[in-house]
C-alpha positions in Angstrom: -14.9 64.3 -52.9 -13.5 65.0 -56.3 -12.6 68.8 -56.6 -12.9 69.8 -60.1 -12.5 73.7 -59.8 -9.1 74.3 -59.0 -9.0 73.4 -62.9 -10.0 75.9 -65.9 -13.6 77.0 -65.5 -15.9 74.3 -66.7 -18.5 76.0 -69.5 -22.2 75.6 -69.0 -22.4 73.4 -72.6 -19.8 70.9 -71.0 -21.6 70.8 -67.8 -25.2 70.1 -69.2 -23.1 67.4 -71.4 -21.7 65.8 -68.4 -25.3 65.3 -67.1 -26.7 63.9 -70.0 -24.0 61.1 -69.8 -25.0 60.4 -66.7 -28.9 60.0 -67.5 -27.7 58.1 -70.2 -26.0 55.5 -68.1 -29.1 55.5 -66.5 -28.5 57.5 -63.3 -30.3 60.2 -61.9 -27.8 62.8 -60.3 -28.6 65.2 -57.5 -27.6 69.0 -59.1 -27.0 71.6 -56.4 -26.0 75.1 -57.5 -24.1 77.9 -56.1 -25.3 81.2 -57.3 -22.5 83.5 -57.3 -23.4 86.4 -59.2 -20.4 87.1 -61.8 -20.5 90.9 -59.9 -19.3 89.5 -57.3 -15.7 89.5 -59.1 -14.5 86.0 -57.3 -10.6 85.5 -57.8 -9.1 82.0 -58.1 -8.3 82.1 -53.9 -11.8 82.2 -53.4 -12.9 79.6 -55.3 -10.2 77.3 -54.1 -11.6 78.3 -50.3 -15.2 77.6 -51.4 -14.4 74.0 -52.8 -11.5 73.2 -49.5 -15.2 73.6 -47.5 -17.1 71.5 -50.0 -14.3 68.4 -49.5 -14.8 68.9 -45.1 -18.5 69.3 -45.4 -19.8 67.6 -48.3 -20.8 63.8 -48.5 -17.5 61.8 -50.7 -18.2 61.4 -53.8 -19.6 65.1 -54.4 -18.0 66.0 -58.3 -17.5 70.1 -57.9 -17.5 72.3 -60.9 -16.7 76.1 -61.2 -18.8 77.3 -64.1 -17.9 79.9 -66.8 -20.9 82.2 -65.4 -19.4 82.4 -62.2 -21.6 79.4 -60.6 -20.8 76.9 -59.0 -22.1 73.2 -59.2 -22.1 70.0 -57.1 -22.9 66.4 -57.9 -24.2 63.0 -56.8 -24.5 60.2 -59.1 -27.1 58.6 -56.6 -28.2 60.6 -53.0 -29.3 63.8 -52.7 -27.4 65.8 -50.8 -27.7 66.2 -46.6 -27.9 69.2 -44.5 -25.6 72.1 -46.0 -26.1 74.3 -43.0 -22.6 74.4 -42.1 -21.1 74.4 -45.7 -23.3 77.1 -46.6 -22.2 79.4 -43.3 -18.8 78.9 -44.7 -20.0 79.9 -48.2 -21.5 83.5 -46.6 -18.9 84.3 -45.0 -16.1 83.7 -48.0 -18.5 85.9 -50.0 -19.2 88.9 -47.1 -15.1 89.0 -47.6 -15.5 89.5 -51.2 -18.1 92.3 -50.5 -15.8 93.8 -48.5 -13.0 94.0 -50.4 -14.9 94.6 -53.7 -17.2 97.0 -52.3 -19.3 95.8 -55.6 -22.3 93.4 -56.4 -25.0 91.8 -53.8 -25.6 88.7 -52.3 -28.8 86.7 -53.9 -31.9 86.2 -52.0 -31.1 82.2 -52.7 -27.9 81.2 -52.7 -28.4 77.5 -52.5 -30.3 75.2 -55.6 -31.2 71.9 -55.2 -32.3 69.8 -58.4 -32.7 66.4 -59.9 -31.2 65.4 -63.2 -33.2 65.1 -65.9 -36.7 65.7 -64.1 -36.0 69.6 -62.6 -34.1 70.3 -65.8 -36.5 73.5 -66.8 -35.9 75.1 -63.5 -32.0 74.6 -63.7 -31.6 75.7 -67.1 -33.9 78.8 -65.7 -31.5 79.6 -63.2 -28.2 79.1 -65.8 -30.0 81.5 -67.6 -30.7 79.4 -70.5 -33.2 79.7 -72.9 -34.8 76.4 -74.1 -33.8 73.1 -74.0 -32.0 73.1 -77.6 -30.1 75.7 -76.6 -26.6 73.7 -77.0 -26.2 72.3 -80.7 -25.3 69.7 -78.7 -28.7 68.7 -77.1 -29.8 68.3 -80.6 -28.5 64.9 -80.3 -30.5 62.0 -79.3 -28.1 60.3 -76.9 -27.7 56.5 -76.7 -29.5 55.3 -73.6 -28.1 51.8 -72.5 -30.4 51.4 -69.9 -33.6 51.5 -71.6 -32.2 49.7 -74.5 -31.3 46.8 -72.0 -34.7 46.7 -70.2 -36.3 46.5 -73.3 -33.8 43.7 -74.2 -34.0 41.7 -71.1 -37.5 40.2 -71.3 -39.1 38.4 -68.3 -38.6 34.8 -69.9 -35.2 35.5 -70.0 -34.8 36.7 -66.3 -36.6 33.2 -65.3 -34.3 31.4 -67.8 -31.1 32.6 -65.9 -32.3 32.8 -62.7 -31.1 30.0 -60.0 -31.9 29.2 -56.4 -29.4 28.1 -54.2 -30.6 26.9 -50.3 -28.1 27.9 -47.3 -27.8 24.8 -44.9 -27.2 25.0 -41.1 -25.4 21.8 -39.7 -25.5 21.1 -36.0 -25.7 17.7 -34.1 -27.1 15.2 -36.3 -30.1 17.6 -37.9 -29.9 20.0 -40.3 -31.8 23.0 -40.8 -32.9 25.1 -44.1 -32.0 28.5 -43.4 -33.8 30.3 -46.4 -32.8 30.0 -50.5 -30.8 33.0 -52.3 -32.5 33.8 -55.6 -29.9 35.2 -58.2 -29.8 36.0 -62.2 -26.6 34.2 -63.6 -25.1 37.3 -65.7 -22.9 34.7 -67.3 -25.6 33.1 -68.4 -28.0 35.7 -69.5 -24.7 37.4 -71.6 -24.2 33.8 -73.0 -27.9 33.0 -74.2 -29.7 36.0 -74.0 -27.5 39.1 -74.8 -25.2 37.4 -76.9 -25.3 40.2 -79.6 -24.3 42.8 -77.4 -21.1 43.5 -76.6 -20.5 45.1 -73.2 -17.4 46.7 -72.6 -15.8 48.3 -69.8 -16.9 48.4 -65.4 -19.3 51.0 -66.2 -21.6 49.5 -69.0 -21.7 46.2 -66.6 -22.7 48.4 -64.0 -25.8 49.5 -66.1 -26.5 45.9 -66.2 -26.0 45.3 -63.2 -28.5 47.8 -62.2 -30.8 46.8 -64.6 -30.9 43.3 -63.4 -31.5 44.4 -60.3 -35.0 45.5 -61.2 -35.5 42.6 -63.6 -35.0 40.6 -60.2 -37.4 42.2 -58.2 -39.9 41.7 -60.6 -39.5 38.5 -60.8 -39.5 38.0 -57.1 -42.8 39.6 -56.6 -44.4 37.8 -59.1 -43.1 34.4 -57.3 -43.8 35.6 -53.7 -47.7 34.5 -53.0 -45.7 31.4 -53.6 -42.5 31.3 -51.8 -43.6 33.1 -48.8 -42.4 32.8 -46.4 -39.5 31.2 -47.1 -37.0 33.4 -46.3 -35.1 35.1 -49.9 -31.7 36.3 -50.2 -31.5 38.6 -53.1 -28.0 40.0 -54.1 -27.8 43.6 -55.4 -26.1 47.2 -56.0 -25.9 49.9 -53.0 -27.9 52.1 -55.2 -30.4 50.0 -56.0 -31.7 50.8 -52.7 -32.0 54.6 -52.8 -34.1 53.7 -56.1 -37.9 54.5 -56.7 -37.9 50.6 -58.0 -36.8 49.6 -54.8 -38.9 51.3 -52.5 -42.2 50.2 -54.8 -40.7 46.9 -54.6 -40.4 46.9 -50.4 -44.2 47.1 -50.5 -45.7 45.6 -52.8 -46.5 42.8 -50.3 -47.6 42.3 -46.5 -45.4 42.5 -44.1 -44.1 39.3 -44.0 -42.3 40.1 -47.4 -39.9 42.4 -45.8 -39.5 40.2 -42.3 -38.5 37.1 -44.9 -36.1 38.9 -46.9 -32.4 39.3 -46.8 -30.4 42.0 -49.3 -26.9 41.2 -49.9 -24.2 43.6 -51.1 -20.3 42.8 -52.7 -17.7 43.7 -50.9 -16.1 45.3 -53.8 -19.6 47.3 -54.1 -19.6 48.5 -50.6 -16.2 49.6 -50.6 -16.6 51.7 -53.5 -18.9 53.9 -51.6 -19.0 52.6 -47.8 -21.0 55.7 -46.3 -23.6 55.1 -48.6 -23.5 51.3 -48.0 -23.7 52.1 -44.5 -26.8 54.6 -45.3 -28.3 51.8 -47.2 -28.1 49.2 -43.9 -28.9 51.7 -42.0 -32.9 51.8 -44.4 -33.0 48.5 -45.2 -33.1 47.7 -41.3 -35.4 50.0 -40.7 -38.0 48.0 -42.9 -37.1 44.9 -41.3 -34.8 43.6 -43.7 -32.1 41.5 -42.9 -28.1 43.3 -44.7 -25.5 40.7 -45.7 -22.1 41.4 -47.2 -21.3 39.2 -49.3 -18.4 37.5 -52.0 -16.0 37.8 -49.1 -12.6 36.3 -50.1 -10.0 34.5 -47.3 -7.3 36.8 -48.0 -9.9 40.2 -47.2 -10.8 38.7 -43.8 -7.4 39.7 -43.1 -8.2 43.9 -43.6 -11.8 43.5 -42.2 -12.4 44.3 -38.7 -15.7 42.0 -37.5 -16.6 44.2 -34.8 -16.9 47.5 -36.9 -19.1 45.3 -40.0 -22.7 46.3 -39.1 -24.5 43.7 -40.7 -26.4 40.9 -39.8 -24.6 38.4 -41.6 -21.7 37.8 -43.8 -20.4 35.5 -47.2 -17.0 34.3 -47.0 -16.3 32.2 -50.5 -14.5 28.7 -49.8 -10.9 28.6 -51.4 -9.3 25.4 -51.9 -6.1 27.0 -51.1 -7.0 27.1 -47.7 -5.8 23.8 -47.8 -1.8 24.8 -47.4 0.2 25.6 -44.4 0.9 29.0 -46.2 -2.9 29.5 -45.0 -2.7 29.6 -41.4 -3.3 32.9 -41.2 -6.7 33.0 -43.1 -7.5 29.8 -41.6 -7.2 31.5 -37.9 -9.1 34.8 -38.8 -12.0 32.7 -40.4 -12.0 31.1 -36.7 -12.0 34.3 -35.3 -14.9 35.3 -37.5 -16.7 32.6 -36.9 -16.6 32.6 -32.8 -17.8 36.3 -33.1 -20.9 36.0 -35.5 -23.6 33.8 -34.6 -23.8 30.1 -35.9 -26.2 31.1 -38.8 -24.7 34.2 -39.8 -21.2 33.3 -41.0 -22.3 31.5 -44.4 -19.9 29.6 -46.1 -20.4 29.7 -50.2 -19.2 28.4 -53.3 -18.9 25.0 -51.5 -18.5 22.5 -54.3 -16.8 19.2 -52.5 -16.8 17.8 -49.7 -13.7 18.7 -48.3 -15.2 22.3 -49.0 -18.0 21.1 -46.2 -15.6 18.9 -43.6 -12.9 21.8 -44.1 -15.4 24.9 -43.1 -16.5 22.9 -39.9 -13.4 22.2 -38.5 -13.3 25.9 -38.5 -16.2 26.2 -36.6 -18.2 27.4 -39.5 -22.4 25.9 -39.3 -23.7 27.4 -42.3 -22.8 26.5 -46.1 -24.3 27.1 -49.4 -23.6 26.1 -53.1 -23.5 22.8 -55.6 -22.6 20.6 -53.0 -25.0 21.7 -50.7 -27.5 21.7 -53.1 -26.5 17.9 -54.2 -27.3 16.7 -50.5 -30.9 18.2 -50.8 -31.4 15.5 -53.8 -32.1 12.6 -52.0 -35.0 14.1 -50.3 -36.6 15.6 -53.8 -38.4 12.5 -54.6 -40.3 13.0 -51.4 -40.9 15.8 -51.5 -41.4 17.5 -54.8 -45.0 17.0 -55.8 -44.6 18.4 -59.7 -46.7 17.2 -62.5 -45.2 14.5 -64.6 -41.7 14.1 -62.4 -40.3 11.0 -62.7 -36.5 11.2 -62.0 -34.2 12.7 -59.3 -32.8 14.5 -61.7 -35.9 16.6 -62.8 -36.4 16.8 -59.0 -32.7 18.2 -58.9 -33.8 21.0 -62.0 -37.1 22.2 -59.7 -35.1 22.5 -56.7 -32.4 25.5 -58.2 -34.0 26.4 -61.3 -37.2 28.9 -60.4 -38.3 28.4 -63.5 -39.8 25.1 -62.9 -42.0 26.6 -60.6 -44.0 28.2 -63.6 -44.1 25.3 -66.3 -44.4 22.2 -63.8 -45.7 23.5 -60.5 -43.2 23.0 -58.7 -42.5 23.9 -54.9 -40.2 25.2 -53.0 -39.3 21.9 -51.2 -37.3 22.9 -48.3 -38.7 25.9 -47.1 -36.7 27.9 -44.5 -37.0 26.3 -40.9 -37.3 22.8 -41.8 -35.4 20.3 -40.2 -33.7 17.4 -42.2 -32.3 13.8 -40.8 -28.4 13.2 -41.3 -27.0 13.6 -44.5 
């Protein structure tokens, strides 16, 4: 909860202004109003009383503004907001106390507004008792909008041209088994080849990207599925991608079997920014059938993660060559204790780019690997497998294998779907 009213009142100009910079990052914030007639005569104690119930009852995260009218306003970059019931009783009762001391103004018939930024702007402006929509000098201004500006930057082609595949291996006995491919956009490489001209700056203009790439990706992956299915498809993206209208189109665009094949994986550093809404976002994603990861789990976090309390299906620790040291034990022995306590397939090794990488992760009783190495063990099978036109080498075997693209221009195949069983290697 960030309580903003405790400050100097906040005027209506400066607040619409706030939410055009959030629409202009691309987000569409959940408004909800307070309307506390300026009769009422509110002092400062009130106000601070009203916004100490906001910060008990209120989801984190919730930005609260006192308004120069009197009002007062709540935010959401991404949710809208839960049941208020409690909050509101609070609310009535702080402002019965003003009644009777006052012994001037009334109570509104609707003390509670709920909007969405920019689509129920009209009404909101109605209720701040604004004219029209120019009514700032402001608003005049056509703002910069990153978000369309990079979806109409990032074209398809380029999507395909920096998007890789990577398969996750199970090892047990002397087979070993494909346990699905994760599909991902290389930002580094888009940035490099595709966006070169733009400079992006700062957490929050990578976070536009981010979230724009996260609907370049699922467009990608639908147009890709009659083919891959049902391979099983990890695809790594934002918490609030989830809660998105995108999203949910994207969930059912296909049969059934798209959601029962699919895996969504989350940062760590993403989910702890917001972990009630990460939890949220498990909590729907599981409710579809879809499989939640955490992932880009480093060996010093295992250390302030608690494996019984992680609701997910199935977690990303990346390989450190560090590990290596005596200095390590202790990440060495909690990666042990991870690993007895998650099932075989659903601690997954990544970033594994040796084979020490490989040897070292199974002495810790870790089955399931992914990355370049991994991938470099599939190769000698390619030739037998891959039944593209006018492939002639291993090594154009090796490009159809983790580069999607392929799939398109040659017609390739994915060649190791998940559940199939490979001799030693």
């Amino acid at each position: 909860m960030t309580v903003s009213s405790s400050k100097s009142e906040l005027s209506i100009a400066k607040f619409v202004e706030n939410l055009r910079k959030l629409g202009a990052n691309g987000k569409r914030p959940a408004v909800a109003i307070l309307n506390i007639p300026v009769s009422l005569r509110l002092d400062p104690q009130d106000y601070q009383d009203i916004s100490r119930d906001a910060f008990h009852h209120l989801p984190e995260k919730t930005q609260v503004y006192r308004l120069d009218n009197g009002m007062m306003t709540f935010i959401r970059a991404a949710k809208s907001f839960p049941e208020v019931d409690t909050f509101l009783a609070n609310v009535l009762e702080t402002l019965n106390e003003v009644l009777d001391r006052q012994g001037l103004g009334d109570l509104p018939v609707k003390l509670w507004h709920k909007f969405r930024w920019p689509d129920d702007r009209k009404a909101m402006y109605d209720l701040l008792g604004l004219p029209e929509e120019n009514h700032f000098a402001t608003e005049m201004l056509e703002r910069f909008d990153m978000s369309e500006m990079l979806r109409g930057a990032i074209t398809e082609e380029a999507v395909f041209d920096s998007c890789r595949r990577q398969a996750i291996l199970e090892f047990y006995d002397s087979r070993r088994e494909v346990l699905g491919h994760e599909l991902y956009c290389s930002l580094d490489y888009l940035r490099q080849h595709h966006l070169a001209s733009f400079l992006l700056e700062g957490p929050g203009e990578v976070e536009i990207l981010s979230g724009v790439l996260d609907e370049k990706l699922m467009d990608v992956t639908k147009s890709l599925a009659p083919q891959m299915l049902p391979d099983t498809l990890h695809l790594n993206m934002m918490v609030q991608t989830i809660f998105s209208d995108h999203f949910t189109e994207f969930l059912s665009s296909e049969d059934s079997r798209f959601a029962e094949n699919l895996a969504i994986e989350f940062s760590l550093e993403n989910a702890i920014a917001d972990w009630w809404e990460f939890e949220d976002a498990c909590k729907l994603l599981r409710s579809a059938g879809v499989r939640v990861g955490l992932d880009r789990i480093t060996l010093p976090s295992l250390e302030f993660l608690s494996p019984r309390k992680m609701n997910v299906d199935f977690i990303k620790v990346i390989w450190d060559q560090n590990i290596l040291g005596s200095k390590r034990a202790d990440a060495t022995d909690r990666l042990r204790e991870f690993a007895a306590l998650f099932d075989s397939r659903n601690l997954i090794l990544t970033r594994c780019d040796s084979r020490t990488a490989l040897r070292m992760g199974r002495s810790l009783g870790v089955d399931a690997f992914q990355g370049s190495y991994i991938d470099a063990l599939l190769g000698k099978y390619l030739h037998n497998d891959c039944k593209s036109r006018n492939t002639t080498t291993d090594r154009k075997c090796a490009v159809c294998q983790w580069a999607p693209r392929e799939l398109r221009k040659n017609g390739c195949d994915f060649h190791f779907r998940a559940g199939k069983i490979l001799a030693e290697i």
